[in-house]
N, C-alpha and C positions, 0 to 999 in steps of 0.2 A: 027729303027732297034734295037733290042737287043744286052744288052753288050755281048762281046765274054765272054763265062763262063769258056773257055779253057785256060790255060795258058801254053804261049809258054815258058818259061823260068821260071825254080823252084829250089829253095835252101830251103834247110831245118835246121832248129837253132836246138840246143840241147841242152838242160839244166836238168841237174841232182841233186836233193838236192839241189837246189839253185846255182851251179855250172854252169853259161854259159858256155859251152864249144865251140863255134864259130858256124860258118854254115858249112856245107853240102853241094854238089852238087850229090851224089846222097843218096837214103832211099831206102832199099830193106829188103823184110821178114816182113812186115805188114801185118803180119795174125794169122788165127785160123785155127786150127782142130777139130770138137766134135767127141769122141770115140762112136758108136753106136756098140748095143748088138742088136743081132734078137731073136726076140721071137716068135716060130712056135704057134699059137690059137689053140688047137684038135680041129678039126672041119669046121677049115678053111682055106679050101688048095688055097686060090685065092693068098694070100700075108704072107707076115711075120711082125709083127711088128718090128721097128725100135726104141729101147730106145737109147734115149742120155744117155752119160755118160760124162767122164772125159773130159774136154776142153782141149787139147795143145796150146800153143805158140811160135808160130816162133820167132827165132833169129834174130834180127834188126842189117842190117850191113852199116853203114854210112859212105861212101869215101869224101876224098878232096886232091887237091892240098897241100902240104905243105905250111904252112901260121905263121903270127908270133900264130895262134891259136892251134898248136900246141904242143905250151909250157903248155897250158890249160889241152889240154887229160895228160901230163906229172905228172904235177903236181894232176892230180885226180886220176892218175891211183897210184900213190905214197901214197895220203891218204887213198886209197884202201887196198893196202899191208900192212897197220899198222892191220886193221881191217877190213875184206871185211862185210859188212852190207849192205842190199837191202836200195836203195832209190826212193823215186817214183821223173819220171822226165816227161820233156813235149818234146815233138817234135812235133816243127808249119812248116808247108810247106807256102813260100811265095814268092810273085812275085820280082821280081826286082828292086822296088820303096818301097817293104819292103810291103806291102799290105797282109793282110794275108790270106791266102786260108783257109786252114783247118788246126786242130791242135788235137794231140793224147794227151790224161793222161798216161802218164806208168807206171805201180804201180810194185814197187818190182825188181827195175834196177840192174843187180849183168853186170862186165863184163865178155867178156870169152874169148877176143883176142883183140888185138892191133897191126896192121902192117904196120911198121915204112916204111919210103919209104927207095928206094932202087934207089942208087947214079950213074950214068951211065955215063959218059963222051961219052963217042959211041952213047945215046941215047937220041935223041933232045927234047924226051917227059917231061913233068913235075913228077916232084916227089909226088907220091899220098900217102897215109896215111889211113888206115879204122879201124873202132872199132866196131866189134861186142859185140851187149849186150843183153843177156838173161834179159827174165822178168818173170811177175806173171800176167799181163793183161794190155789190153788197152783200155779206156774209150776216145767218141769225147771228146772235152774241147771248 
């Protein structure tokens, strides 16, 4: 029988500029948009053509648990604020024995939010943390 291709359990690493910033439990916003123009043909009333135009990219937002990694997004977001400068970084999705599924290039990482967790004595749940970050594109790697 074939191996299961699925993977039941996924974290994802982040590393910016050579900045590990720790794992992930979850990655959401992995995607595109292409702006499409229509273009009516005289002549030809069956369809319109569809030019591609400008690509969008979605905003990449990665949560986790409060961890000593942490202090990572802290200090990056720190060297950010001297001087915010795109850096290209990787996000690898991997299994739990550390195995790795797949893995993005992200060219052109600027951030655009960071939300600290929120301390709850009332509230049994763990403290989460997520950093969204705008880009310029995604290449597999």
């Amino acid at each position: 029988m074939a191996d299961n291709i699925f993977a039941t359990s996924v974290f994802f690493k982040l590393v910016i500029g050579g900045n590990d910033l720790g794992a992930f439990h979850t990655c959401s916003g992995l995607g595109a948009e292409v702006e499409t123009e229509q273009y009516a043909e005289g002549g030809n009333n069956g369809f319109a053509w569809q030019l591609p135009g400008r690509i969008t990219w979605s905003n990449i937002t990665l949560t986790r648990p409060v961890t000593a990694d942490t202090t990572k997004i802290a200090r990056w977001l720190n060297e950010i604020i001297q001087r915010v400068e795109p850096k290209d970084g990787e996000i690898v999705a991997l299994k739990p024995d550390l195995e790795r599924i797949i893995s993005w290039q992200v060219l052109g990482i600027v951030p655009v939010r960071w939300q600290g967790p929120s301390f709850d004595p009332a509230n049994s749940q763990a403290a989460v943390e997520s950093l969204e970050i705008a880009h310029e594109g995604l290449r597999p790697s």
